[in-house]
PDB file of N, H, CA, C and O in Angstrom:
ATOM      1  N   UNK A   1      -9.789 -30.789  -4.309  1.00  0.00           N
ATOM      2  CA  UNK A   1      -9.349 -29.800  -3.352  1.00  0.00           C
ATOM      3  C   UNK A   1     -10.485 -29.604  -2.345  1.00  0.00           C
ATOM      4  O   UNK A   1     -11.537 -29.057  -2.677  1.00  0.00           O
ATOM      5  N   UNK A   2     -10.277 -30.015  -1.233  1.00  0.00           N
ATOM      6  H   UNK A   2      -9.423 -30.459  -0.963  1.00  0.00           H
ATOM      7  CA  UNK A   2     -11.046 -29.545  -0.350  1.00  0.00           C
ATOM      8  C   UNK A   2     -11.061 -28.167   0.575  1.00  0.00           C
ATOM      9  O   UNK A   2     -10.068 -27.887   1.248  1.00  0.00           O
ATOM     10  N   UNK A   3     -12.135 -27.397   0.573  1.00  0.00           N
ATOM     11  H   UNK A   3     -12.941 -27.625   0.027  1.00  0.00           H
ATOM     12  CA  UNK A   3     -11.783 -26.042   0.994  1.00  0.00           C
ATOM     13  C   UNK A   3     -12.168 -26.003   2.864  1.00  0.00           C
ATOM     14  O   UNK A   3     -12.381 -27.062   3.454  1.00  0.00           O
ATOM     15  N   UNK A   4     -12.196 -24.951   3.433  1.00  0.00           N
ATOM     16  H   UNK A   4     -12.023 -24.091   2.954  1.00  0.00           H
ATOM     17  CA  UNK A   4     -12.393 -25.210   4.919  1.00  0.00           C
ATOM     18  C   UNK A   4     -12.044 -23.614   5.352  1.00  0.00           C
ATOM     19  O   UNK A   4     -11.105 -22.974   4.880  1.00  0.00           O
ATOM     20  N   UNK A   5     -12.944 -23.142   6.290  1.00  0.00           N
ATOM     21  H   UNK A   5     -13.708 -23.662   6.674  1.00  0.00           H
ATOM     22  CA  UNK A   5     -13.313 -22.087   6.442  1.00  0.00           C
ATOM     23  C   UNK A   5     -11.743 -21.514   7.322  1.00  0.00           C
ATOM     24  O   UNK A   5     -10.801 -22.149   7.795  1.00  0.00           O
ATOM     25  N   UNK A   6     -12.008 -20.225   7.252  1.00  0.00           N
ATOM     26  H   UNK A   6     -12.773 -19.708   6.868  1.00  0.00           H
ATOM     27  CA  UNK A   6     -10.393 -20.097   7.600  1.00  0.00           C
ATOM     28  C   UNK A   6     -11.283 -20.076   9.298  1.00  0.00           C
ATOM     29  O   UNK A   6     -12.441 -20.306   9.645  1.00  0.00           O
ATOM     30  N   UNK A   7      -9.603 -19.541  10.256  1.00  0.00           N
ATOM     31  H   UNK A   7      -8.662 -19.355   9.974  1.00  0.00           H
ATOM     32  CA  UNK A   7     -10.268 -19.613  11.677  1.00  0.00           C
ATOM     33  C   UNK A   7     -10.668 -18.010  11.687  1.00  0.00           C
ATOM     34  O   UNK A   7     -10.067 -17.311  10.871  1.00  0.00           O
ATOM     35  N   UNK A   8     -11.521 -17.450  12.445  1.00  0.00           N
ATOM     36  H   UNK A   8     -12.009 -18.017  13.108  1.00  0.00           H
ATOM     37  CA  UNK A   8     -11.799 -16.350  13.320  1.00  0.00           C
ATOM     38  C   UNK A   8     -10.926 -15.418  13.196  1.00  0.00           C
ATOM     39  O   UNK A   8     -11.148 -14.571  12.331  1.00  0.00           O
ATOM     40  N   UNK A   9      -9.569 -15.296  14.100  1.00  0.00           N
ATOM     41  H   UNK A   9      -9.389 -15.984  14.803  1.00  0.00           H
ATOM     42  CA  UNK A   9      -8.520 -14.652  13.893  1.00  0.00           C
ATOM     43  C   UNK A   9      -8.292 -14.441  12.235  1.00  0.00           C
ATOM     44  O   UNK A   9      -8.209 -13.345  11.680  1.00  0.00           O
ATOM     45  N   UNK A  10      -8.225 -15.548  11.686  1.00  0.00           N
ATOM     46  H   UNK A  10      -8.292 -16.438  12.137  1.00  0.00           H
ATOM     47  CA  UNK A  10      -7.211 -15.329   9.950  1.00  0.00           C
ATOM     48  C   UNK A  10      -8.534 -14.115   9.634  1.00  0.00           C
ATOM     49  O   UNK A  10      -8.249 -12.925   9.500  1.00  0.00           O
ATOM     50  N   UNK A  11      -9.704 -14.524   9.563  1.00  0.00           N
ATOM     51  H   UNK A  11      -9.936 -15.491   9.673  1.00  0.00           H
ATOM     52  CA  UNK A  11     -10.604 -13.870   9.054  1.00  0.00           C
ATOM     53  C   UNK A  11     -10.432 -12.509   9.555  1.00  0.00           C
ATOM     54  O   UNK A  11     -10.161 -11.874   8.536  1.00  0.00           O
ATOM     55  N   UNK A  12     -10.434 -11.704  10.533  1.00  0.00           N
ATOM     56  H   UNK A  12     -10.654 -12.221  11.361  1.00  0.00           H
ATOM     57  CA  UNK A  12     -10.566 -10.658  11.341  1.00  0.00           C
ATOM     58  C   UNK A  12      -9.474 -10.079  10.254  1.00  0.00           C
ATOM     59  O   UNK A  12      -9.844  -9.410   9.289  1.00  0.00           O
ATOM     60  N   UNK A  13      -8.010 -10.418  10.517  1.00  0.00           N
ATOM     61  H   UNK A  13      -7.710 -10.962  11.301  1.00  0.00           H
ATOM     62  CA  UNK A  13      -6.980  -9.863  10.572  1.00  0.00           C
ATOM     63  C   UNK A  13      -7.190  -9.580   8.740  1.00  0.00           C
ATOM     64  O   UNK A  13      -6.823  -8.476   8.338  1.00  0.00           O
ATOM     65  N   UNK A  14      -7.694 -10.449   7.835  1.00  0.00           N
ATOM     66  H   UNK A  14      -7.992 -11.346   8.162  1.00  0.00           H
ATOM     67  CA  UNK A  14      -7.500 -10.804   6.438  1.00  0.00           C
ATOM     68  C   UNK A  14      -8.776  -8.653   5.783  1.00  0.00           C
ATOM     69  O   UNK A  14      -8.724  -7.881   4.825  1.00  0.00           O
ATOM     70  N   UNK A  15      -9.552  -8.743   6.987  1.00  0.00           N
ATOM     71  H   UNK A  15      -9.595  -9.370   7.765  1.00  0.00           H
ATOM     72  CA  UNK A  15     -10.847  -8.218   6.841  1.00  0.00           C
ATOM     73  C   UNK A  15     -10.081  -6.430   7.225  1.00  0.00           C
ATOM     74  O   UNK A  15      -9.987  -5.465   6.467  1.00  0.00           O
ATOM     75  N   UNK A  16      -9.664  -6.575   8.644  1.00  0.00           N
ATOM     76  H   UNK A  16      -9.740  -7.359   9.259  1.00  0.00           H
ATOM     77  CA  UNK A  16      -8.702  -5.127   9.142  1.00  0.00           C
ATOM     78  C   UNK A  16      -7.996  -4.637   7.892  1.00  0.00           C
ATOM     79  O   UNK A  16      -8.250  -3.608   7.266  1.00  0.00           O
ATOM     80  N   UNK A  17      -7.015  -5.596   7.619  1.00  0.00           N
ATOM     81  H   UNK A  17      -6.808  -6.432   8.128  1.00  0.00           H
ATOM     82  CA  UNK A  17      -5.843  -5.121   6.495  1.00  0.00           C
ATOM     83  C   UNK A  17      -6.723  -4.774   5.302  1.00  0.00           C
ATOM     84  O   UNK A  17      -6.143  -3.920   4.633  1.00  0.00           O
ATOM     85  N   UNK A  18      -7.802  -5.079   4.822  1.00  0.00           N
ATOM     86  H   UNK A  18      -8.273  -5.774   5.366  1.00  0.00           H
ATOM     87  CA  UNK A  18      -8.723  -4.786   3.497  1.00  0.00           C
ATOM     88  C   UNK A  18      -9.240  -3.752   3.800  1.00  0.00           C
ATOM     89  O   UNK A  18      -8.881  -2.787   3.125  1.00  0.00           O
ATOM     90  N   UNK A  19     -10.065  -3.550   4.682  1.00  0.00           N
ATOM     91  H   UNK A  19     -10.356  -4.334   5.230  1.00  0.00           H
ATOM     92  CA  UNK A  19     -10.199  -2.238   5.464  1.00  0.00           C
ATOM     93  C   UNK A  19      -9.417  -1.059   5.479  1.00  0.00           C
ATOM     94  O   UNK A  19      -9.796   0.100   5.311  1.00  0.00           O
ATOM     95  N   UNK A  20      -8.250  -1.504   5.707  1.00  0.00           N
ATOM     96  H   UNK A  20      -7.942  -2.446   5.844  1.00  0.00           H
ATOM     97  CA  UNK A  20      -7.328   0.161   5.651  1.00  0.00           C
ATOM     98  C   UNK A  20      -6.709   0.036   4.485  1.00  0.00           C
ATOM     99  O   UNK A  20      -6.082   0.975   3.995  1.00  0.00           O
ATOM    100  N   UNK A  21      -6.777  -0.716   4.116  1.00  0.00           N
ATOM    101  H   UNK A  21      -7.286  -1.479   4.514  1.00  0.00           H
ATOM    102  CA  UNK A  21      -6.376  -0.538   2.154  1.00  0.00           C
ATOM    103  C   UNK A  21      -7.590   0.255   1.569  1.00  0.00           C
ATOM    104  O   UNK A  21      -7.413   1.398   1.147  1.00  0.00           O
ATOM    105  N   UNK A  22      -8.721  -0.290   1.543  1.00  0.00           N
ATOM    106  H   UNK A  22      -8.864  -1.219   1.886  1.00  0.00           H
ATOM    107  CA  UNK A  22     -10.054   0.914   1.154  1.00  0.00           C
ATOM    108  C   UNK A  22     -10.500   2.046   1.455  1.00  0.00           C
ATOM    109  O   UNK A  22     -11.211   2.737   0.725  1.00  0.00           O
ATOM    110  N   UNK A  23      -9.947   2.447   3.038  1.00  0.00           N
ATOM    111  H   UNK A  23      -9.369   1.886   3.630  1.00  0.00           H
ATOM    112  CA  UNK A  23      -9.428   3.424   3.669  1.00  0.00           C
ATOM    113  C   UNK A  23      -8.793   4.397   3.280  1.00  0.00           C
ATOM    114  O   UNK A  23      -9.281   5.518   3.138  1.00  0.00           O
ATOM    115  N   UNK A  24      -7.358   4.020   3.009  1.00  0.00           N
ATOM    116  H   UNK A  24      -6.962   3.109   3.125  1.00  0.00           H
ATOM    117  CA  UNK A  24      -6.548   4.487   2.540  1.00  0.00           C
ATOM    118  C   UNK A  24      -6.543   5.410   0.936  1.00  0.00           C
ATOM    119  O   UNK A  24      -5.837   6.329   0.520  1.00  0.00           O
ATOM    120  N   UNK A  25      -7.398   4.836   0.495  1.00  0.00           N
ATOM    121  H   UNK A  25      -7.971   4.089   0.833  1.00  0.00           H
ATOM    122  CA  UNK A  25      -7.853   5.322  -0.718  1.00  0.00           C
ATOM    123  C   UNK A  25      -8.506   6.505  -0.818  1.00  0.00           C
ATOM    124  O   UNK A  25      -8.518   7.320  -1.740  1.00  0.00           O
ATOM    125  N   UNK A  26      -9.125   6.509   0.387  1.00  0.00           N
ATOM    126  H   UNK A  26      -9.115   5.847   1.137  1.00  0.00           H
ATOM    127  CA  UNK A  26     -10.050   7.753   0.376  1.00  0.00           C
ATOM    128  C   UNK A  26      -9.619   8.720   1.426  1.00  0.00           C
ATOM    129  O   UNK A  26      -9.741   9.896   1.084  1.00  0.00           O
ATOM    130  N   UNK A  27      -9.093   8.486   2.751  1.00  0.00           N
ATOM    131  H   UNK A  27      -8.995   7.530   3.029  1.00  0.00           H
ATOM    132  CA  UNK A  27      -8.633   9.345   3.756  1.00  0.00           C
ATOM    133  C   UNK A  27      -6.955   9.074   3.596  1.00  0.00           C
ATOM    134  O   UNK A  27      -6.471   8.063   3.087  1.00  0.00           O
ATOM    135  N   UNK A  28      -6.321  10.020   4.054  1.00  0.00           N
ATOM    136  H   UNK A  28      -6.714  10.842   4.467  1.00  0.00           H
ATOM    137  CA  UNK A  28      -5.207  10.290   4.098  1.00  0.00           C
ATOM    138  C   UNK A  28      -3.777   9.529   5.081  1.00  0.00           C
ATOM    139  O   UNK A  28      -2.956  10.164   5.743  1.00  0.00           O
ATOM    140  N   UNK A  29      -3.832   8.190   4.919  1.00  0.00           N
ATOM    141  H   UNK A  29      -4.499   7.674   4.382  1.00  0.00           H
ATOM    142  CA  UNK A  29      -3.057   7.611   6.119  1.00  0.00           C
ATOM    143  C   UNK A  29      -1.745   7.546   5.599  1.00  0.00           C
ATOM    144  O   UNK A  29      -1.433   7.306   4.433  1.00  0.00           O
ATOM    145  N   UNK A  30      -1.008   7.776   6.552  1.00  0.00           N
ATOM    146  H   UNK A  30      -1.262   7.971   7.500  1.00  0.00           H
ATOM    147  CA  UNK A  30       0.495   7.972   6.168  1.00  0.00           C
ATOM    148  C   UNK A  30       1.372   6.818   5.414  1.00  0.00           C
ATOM    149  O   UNK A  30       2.123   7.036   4.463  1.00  0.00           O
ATOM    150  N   UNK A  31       1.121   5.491   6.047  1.00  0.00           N
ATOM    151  H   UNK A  31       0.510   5.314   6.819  1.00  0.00           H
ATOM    152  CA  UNK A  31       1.776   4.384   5.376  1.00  0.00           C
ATOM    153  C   UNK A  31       1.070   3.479   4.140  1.00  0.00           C
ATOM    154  O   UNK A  31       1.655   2.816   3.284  1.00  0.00           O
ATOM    155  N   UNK A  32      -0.499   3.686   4.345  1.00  0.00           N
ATOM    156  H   UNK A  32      -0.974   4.225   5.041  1.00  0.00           H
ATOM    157  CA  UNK A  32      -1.190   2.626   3.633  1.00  0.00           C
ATOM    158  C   UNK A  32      -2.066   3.373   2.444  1.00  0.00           C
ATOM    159  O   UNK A  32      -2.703   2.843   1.534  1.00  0.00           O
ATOM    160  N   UNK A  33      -1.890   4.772   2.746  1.00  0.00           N
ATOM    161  H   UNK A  33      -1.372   5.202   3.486  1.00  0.00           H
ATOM    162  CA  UNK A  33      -2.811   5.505   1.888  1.00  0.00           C
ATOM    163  C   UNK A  33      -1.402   5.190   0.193  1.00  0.00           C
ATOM    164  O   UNK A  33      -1.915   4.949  -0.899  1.00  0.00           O
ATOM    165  N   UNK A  34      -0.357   5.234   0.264  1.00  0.00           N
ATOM    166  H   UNK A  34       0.060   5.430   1.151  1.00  0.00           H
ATOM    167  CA  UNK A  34       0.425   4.670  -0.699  1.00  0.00           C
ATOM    168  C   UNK A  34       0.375   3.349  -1.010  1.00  0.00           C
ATOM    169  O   UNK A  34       0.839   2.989  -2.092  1.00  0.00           O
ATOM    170  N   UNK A  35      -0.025   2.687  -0.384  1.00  0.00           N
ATOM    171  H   UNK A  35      -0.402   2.979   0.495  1.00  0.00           H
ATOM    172  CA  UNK A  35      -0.115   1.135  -0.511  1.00  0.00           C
ATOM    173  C   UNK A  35      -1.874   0.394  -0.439  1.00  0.00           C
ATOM    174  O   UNK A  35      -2.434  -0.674  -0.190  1.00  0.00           O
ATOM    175  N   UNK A  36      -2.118   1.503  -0.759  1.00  0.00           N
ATOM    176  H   UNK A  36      -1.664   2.370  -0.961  1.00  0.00           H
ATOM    177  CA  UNK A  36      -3.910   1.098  -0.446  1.00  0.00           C
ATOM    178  C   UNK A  36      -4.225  -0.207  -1.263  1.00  0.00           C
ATOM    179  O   UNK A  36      -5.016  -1.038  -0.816  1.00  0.00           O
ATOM    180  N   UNK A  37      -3.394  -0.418  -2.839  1.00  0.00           N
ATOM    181  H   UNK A  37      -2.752   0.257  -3.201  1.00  0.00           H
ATOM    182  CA  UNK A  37      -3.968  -1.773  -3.341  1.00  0.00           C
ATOM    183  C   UNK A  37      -3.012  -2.816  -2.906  1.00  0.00           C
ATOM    184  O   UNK A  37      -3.402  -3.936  -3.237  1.00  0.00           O
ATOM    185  N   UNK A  38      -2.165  -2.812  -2.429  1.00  0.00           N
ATOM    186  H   UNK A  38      -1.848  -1.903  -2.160  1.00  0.00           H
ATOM    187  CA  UNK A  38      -1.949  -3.936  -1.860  1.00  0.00           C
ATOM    188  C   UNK A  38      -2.091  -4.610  -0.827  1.00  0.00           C
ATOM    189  O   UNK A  38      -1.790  -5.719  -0.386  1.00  0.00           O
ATOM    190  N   UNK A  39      -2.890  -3.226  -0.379  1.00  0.00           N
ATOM    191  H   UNK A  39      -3.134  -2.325  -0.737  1.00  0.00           H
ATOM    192  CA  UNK A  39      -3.153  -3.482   1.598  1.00  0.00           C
ATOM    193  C   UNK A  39      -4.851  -4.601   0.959  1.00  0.00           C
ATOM    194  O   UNK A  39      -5.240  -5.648   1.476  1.00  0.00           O
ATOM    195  N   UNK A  40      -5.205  -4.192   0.286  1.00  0.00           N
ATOM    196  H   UNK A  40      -4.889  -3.341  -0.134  1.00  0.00           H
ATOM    197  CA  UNK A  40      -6.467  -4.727  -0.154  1.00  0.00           C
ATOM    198  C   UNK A  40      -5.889  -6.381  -0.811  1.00  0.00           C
ATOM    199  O   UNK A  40      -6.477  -7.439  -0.585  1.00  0.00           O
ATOM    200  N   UNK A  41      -4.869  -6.266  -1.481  1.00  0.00           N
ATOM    201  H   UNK A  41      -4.391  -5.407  -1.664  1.00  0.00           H
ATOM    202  CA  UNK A  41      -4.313  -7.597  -2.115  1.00  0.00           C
ATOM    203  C   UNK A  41      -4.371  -8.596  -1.198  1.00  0.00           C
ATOM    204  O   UNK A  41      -5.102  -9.584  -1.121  1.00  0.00           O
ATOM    205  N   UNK A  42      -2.983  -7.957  -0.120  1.00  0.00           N
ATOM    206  H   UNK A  42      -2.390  -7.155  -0.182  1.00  0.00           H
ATOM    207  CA  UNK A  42      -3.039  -8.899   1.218  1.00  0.00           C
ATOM    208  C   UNK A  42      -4.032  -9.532   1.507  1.00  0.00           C
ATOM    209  O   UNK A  42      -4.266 -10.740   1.467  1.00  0.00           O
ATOM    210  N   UNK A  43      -4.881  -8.302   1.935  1.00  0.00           N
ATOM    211  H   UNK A  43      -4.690  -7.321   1.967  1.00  0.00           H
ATOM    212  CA  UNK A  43      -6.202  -9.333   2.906  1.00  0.00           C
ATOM    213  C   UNK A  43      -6.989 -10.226   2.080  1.00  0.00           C
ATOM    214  O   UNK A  43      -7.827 -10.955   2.610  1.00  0.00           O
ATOM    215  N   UNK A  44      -6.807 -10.234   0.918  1.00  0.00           N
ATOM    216  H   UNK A  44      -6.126  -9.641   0.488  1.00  0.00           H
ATOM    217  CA  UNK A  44      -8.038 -11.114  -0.391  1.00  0.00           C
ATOM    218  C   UNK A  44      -7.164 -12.502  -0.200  1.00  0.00           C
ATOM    219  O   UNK A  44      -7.588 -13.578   0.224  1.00  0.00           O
ATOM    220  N   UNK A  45      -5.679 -12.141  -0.678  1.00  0.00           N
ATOM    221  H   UNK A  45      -5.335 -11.267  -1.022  1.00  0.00           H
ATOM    222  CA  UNK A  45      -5.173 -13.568  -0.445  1.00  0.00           C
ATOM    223  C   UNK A  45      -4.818 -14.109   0.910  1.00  0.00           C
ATOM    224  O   UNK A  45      -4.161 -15.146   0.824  1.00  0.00           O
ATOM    225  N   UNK A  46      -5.027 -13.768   1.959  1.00  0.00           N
ATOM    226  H   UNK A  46      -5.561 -12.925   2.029  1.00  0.00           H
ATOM    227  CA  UNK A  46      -4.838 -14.107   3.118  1.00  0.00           C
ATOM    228  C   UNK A  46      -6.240 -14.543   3.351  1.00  0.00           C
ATOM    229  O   UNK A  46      -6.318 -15.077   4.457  1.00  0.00           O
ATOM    230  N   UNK A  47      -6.878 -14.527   2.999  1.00  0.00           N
ATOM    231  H   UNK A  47      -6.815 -14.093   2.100  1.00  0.00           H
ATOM    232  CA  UNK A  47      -8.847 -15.208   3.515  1.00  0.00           C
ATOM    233  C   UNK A  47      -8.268 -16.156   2.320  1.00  0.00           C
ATOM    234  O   UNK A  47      -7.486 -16.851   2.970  1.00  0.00           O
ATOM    235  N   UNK A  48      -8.182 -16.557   1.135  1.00  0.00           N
ATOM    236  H   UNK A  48      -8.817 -15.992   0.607  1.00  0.00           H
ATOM    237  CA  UNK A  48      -7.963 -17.545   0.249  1.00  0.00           C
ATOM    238  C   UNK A  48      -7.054 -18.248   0.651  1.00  0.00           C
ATOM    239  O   UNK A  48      -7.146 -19.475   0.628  1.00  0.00           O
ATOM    240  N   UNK A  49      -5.904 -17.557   1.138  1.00  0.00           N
ATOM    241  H   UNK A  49      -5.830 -16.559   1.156  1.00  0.00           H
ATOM    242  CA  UNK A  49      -4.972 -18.733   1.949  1.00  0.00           C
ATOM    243  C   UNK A  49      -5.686 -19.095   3.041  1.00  0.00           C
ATOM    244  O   UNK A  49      -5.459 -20.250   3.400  1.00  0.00           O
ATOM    245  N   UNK A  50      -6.556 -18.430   3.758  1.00  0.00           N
ATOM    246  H   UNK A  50      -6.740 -17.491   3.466  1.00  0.00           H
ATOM    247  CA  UNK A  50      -7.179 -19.493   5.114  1.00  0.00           C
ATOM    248  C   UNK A  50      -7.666 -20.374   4.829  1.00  0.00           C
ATOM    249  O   UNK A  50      -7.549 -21.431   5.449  1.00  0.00           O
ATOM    250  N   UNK A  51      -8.533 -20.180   3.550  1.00  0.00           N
ATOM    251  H   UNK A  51      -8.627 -19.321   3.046  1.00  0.00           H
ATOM    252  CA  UNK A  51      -9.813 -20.943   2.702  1.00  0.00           C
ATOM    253  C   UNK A  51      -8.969 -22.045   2.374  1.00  0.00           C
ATOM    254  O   UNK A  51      -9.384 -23.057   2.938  1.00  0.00           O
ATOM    255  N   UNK A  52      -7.832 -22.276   1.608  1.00  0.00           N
ATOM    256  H   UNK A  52      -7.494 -21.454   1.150  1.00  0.00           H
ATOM    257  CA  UNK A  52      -7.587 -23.608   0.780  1.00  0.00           C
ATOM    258  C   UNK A  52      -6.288 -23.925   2.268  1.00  0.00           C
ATOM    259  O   UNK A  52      -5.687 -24.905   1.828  1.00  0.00           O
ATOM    260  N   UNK A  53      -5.917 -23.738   3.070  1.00  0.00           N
ATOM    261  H   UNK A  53      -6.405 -22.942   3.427  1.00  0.00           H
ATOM    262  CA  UNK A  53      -4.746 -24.061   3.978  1.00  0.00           C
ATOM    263  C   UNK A  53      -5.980 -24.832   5.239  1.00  0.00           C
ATOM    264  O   UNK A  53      -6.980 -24.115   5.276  1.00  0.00           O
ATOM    265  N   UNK A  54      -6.043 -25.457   5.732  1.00  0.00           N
ATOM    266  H   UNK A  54      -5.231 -26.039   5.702  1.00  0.00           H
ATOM    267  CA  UNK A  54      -6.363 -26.392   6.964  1.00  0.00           C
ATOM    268  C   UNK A  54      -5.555 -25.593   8.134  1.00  0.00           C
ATOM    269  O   UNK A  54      -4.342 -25.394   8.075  1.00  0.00           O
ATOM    270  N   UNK A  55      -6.176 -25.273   8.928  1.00  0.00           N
ATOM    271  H   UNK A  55      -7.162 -25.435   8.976  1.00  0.00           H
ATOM    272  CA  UNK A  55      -5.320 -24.595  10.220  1.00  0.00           C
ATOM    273  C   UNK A  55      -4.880 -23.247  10.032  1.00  0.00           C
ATOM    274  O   UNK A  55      -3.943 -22.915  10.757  1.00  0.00           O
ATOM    275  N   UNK A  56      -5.314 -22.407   9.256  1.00  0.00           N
ATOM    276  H   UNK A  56      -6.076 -22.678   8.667  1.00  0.00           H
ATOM    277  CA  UNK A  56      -4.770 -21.121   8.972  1.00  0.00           C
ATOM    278  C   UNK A  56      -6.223 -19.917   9.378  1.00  0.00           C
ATOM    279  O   UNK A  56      -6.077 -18.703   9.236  1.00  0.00           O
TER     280      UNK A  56
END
């Protein structure tokens, strides 16, 4: 398996969404403060999907 860095964008967007999942945990946001571990899920497997996907 060859791995390969995700692009810029995947990274940003993978990093935001982890962000307001950890967020959410602690301050009060209306949609994500209920979904705080999966907002964190998303972004872990979305950098791992950049990581093992070519072009992502």
């Amino acid at each position: 398996m060859k791995l390969s860095a995700p692009k810029n964008v995947t990274w940003w967007i993978a990093v935001v969404v982890g962000v307001l999942g950890i967020l959410g945990s602690f301050v009060s946001i209306p949609l994500v403060s209920a979904n705080s571990f999966w907002f964190v899920v998303v972004g872990f497997v979305l950098l791992a999907l950049g990581t093992l996907l070519k072009g992502l």
